[in-house]
DRENVEXRO-232748 format. One record per residue: residue in three letters; z, y, x of N, C-alpha, C in turn; residue number from 1; chain. Coordinates in pm, whole numbers, plus 32768, in hexadecimal, padded with zeros to 4 digits. Layout:
<resn: ala&nz: Z&ny: Y&nx: X&caz: Z&cay: Y&cax: X&cz: Z&cy: Y&cx: X&resi: NUM&chain: A>
...
This chain:
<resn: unk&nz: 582B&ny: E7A1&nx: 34BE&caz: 581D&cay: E831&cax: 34AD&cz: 5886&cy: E860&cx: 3447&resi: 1&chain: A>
<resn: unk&nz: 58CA&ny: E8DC&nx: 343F&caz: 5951&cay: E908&cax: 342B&cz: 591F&cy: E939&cx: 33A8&resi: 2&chain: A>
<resn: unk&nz: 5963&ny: E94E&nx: 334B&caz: 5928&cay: E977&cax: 32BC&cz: 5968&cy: E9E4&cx: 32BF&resi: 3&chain: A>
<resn: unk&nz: 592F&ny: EA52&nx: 3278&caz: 5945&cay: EAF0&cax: 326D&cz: 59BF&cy: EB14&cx: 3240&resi: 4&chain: A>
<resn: unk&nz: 5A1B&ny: EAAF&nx: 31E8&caz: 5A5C&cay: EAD0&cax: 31BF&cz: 5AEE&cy: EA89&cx: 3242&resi: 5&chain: A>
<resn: unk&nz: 5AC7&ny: EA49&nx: 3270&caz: 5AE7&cay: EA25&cax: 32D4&cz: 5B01&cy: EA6C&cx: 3356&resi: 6&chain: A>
<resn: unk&nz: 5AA8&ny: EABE&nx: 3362&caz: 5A97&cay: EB0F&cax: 33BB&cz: 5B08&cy: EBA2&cx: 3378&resi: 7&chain: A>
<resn: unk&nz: 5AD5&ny: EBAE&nx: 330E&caz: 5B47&cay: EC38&cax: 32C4&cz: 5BB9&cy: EC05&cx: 32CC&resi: 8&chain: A>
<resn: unk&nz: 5BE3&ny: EBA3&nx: 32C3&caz: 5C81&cay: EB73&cax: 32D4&cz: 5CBA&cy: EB97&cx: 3357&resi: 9&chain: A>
<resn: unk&nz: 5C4B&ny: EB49&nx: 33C5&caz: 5C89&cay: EB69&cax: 3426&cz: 5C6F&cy: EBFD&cx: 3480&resi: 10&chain: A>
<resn: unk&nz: 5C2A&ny: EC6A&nx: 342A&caz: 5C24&cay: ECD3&cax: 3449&cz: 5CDE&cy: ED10&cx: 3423&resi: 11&chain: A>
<resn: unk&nz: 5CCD&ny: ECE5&nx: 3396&caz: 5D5D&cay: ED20&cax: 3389&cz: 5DC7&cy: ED0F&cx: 33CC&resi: 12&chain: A>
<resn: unk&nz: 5DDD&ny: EC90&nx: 33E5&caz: 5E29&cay: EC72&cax: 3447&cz: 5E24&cy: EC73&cx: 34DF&resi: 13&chain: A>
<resn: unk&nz: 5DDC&ny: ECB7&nx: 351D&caz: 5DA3&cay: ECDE&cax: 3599&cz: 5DB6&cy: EDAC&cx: 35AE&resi: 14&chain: A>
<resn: unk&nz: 5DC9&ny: EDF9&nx: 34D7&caz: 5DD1&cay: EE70&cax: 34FD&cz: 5D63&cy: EE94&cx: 34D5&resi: 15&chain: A>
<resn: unk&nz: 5D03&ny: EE8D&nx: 34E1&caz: 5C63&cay: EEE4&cax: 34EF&cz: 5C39&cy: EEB6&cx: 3462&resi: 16&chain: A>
<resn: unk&nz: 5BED&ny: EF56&nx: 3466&caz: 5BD7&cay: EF88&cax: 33C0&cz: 5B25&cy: EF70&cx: 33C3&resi: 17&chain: A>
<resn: unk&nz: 5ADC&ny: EF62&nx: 3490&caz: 5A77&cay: EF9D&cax: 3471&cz: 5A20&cy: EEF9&cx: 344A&resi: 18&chain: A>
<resn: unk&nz: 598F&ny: EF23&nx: 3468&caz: 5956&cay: EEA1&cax: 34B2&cz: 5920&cy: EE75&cx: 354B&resi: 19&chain: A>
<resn: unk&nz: 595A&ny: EEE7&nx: 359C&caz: 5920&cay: EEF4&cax: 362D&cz: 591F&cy: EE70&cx: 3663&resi: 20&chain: A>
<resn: unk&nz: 59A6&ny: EE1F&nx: 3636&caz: 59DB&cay: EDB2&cax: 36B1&cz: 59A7&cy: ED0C&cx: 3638&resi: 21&chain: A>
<resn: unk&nz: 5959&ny: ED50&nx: 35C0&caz: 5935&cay: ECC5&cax: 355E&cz: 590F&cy: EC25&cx: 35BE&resi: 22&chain: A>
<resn: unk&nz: 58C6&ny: EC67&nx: 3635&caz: 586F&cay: EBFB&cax: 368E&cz: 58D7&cy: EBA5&cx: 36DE&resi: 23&chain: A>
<resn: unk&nz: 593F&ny: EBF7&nx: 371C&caz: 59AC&cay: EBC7&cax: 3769&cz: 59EE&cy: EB51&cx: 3732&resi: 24&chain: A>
<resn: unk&nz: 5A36&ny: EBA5&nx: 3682&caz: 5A7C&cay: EB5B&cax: 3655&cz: 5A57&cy: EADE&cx: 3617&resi: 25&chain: A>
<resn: unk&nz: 59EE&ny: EAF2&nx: 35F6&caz: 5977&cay: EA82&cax: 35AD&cz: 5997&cy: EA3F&cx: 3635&resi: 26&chain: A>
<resn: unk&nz: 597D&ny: EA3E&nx: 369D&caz: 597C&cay: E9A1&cax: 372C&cz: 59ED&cy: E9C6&cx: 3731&resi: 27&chain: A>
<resn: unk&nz: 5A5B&ny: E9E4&nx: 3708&caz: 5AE8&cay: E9B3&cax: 3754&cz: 5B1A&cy: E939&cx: 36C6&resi: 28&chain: A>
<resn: unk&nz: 5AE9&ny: E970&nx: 3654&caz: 5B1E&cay: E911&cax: 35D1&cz: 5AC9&cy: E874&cx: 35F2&resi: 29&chain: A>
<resn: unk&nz: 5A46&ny: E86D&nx: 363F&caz: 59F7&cay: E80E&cax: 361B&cz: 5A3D&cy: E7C1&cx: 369B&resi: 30&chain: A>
<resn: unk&nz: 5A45&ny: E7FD&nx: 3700&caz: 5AAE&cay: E7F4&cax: 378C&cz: 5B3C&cy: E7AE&cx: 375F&resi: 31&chain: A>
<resn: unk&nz: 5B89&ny: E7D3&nx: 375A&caz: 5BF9&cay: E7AA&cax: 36CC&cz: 5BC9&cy: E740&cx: 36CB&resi: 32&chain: A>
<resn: unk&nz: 5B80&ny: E729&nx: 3639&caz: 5B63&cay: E6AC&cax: 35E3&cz: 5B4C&cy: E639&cx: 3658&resi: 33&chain: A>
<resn: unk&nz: 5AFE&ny: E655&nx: 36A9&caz: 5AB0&cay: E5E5&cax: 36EF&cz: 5B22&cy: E5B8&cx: 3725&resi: 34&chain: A>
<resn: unk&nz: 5B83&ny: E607&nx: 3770&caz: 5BCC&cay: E5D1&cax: 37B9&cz: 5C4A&cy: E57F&cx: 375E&resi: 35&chain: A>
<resn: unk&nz: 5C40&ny: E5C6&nx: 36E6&caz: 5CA4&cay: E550&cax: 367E&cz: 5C7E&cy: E4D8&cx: 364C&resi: 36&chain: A>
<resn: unk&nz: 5BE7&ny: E4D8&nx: 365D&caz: 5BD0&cay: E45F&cax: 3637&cz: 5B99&cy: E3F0&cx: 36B3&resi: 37&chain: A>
<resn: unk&nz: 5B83&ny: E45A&nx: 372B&caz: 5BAB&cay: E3C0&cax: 37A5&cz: 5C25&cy: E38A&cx: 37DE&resi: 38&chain: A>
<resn: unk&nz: 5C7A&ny: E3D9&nx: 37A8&caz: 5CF9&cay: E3B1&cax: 37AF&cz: 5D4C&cy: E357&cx: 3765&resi: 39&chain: A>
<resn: unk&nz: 5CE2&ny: E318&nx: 36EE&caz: 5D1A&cay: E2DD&cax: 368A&cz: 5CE9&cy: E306&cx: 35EA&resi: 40&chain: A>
<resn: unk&nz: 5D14&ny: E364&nx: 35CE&caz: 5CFD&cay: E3A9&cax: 355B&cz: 5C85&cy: E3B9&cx: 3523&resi: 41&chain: A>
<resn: unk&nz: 5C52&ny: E35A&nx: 3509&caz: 5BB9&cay: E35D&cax: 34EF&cz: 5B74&cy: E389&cx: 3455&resi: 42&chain: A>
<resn: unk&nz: 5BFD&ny: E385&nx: 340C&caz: 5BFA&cay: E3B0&cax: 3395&cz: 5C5A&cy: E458&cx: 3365&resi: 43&chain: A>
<resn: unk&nz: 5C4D&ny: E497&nx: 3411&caz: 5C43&cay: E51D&cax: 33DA&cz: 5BF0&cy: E549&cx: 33AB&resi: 44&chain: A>
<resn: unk&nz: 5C25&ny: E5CD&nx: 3330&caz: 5BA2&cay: E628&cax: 32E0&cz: 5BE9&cy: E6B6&cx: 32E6&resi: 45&chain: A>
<resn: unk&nz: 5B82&ny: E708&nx: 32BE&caz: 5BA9&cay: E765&cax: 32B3&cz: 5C01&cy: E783&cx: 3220&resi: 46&chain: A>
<resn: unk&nz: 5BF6&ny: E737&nx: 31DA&caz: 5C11&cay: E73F&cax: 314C&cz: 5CBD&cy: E715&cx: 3167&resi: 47&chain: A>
<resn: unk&nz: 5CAA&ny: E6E8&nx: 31DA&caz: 5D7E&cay: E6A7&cax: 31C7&cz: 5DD5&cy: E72C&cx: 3217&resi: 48&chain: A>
<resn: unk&nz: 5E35&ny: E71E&nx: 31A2&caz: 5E98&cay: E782&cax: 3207&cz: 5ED1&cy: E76D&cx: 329A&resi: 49&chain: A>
<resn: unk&nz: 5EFC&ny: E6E3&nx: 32A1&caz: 5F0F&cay: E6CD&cax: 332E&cz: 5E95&cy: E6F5&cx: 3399&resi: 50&chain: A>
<resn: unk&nz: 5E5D&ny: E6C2&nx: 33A1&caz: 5DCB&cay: E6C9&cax: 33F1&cz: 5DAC&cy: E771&cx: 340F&resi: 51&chain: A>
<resn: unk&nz: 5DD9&ny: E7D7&nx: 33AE&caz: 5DC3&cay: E854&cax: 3383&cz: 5E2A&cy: E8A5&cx: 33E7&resi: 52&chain: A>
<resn: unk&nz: 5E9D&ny: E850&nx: 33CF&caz: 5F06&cay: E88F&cax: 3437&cz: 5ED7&cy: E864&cx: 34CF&resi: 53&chain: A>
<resn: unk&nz: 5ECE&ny: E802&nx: 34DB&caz: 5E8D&cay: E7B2&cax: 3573&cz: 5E15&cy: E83F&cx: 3580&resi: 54&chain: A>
<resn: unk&nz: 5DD5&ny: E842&nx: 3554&caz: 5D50&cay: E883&cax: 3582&cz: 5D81&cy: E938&cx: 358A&resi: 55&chain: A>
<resn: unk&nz: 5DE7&ny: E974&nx: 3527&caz: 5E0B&cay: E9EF&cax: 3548&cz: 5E37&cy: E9D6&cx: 35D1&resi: 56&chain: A>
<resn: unk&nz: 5EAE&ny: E99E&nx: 35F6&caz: 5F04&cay: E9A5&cax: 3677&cz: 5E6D&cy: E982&cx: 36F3&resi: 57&chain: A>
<resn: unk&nz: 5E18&ny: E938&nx: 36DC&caz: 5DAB&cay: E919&cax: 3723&cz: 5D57&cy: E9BD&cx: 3756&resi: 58&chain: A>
<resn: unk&nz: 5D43&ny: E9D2&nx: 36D8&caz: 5D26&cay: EA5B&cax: 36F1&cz: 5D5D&cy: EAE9&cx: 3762&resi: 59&chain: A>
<resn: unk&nz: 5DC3&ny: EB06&nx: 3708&caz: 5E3A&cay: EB4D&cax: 3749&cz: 5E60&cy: EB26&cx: 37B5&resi: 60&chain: A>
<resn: unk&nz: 5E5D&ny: EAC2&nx: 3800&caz: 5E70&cay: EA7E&cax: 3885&cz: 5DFB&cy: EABC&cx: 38D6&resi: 61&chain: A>
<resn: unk&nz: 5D5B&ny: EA98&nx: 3896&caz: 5CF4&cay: EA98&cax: 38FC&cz: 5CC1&cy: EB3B&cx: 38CD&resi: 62&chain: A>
<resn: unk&nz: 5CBF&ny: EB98&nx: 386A&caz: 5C4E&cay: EBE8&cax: 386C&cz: 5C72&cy: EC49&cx: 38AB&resi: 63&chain: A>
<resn: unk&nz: 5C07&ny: ECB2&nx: 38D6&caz: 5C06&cay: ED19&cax: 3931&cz: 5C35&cy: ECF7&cx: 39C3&resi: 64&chain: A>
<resn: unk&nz: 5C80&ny: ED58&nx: 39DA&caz: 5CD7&cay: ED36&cax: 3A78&cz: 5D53&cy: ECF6&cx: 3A3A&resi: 65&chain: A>
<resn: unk&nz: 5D6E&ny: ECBC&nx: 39D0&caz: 5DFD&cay: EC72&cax: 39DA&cz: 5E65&cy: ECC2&cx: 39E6&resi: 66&chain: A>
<resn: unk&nz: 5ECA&ny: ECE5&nx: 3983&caz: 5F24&cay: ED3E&cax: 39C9&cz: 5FA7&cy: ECDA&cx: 39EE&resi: 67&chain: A>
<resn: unk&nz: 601D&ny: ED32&nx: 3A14&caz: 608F&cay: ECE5&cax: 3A32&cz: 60B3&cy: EC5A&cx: 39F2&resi: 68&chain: A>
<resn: unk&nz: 607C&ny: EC89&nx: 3962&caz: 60D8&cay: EBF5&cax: 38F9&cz: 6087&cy: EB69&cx: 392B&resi: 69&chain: A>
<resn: unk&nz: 600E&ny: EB74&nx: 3967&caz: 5F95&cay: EB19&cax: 3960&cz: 5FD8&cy: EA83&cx: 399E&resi: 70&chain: A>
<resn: unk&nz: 602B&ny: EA87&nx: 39EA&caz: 6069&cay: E9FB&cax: 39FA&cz: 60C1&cy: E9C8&cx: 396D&resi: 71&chain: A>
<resn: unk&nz: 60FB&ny: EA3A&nx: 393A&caz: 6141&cay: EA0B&cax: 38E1&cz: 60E2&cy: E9D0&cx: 3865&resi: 72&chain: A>
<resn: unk&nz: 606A&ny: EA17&nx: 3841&caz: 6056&cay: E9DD&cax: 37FD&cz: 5FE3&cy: E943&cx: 37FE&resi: 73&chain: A>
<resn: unk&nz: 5FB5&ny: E942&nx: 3886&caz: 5F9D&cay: E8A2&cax: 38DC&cz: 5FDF&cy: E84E&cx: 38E5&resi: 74&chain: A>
<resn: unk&nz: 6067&ny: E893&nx: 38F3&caz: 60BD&cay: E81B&cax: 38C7&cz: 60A8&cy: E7FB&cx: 382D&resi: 75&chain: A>
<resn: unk&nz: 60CE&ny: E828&nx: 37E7&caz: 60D8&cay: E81E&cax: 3755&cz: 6040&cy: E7AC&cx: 371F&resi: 76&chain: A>
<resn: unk&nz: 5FD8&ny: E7E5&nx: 3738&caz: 5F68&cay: E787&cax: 372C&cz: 5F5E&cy: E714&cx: 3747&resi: 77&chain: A>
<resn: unk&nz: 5FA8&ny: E6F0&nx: 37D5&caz: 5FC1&cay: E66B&cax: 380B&cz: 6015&cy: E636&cx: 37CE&resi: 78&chain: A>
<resn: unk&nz: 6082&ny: E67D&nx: 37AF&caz: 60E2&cay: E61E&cax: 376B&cz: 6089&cy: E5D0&cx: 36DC&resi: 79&chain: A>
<resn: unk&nz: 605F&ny: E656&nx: 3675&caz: 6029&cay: E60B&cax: 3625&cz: 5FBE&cy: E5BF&cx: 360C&resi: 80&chain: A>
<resn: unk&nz: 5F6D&ny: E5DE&nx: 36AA&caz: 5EDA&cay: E593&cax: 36BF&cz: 5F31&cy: E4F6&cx: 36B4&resi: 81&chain: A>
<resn: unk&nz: 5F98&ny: E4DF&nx: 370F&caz: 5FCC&cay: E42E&cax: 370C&cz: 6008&cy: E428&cx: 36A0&resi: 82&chain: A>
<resn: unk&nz: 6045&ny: E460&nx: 3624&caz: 6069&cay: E44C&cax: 35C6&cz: 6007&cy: E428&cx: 3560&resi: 83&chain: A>
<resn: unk&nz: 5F88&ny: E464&nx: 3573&caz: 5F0D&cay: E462&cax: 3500&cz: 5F05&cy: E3AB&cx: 353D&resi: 84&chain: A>
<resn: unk&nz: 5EF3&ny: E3A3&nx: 35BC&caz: 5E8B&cay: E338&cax: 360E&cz: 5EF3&cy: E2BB&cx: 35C3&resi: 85&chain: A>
<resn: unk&nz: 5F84&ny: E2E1&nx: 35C7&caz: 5FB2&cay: E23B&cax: 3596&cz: 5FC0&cy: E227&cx: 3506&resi: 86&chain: A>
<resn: unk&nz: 5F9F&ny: E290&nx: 34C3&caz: 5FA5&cay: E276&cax: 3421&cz: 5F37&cy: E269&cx: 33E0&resi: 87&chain: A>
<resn: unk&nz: 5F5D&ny: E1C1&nx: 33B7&caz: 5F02&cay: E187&cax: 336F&cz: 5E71&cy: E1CB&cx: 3310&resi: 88&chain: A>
<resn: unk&nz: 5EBE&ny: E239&nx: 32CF&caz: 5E2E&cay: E290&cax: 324E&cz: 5DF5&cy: E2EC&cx: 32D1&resi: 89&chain: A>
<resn: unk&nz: 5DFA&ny: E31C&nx: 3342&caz: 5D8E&cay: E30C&cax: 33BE&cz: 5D60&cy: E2C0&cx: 33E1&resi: 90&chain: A>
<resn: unk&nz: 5D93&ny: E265&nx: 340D&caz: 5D3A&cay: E213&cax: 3460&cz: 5D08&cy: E15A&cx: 343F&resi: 91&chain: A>
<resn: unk&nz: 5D1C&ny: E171&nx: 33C5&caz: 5CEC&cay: E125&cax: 3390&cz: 5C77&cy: E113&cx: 3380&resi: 92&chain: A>
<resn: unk&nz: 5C19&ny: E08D&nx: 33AE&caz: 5B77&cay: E059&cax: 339F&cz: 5B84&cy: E09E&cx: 346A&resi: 93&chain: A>
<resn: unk&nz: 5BE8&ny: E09B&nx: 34B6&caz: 5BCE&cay: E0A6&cax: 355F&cz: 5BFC&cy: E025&cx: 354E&resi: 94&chain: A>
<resn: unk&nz: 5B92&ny: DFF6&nx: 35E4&caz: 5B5E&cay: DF90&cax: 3612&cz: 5C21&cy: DF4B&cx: 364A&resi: 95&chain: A>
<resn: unk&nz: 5C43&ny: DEBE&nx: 363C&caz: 5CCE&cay: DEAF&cax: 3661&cz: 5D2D&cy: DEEC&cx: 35EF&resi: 96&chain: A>
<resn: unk&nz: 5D12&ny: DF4C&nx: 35AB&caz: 5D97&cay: DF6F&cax: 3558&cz: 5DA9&cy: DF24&cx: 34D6&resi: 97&chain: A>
């Protein structure tokens, strides 16, 4: 579950001042996470800047109807979703690494 302050981050960076879309963005950050950490990254947090950037572009990719940039920034997530997955202070204590 996405922490509030967590959620205000990625309000800012999403634009929106209100709390209409709090519920959305709250499952797209927890959405995010999960998917960074079955990918490897099992030692994403919200507390790391990397992980922070992964989960904005995560965002901005999936919320609302997605506008034009939304591949661009899917790409961007992926790139750093496999960048989190092969560095060691992630995925360190995964099973094989």
């Amino acid at each position: 579950m996405a922490t509030q302050a967590t959620i205000d981050k990625m309000k800012l960076d999403l634009r929106i001042s209100n709390s209409a879309y709090d519920a959305e963005i709250e499952m797209l950050i927890d959405a995010g996470l999960m998917e960074l950490k079955k990918a490897g990254a099992i030692n994403a947090a919200e507390t790391d800047p990397m992980t922070m950037v992964a989960l904005s572009s995560y965002c901005k990719s999936n919320f609302g109807m997605a506008g034009p940039d939304a591949s661009r920034f899917d790409e961007k997530f992926e790139k750093i979703k496999r960048l989190m997955a092969m560095l060691p202070e992630y995925n360190v204590g995964a099973e094989g690494a």
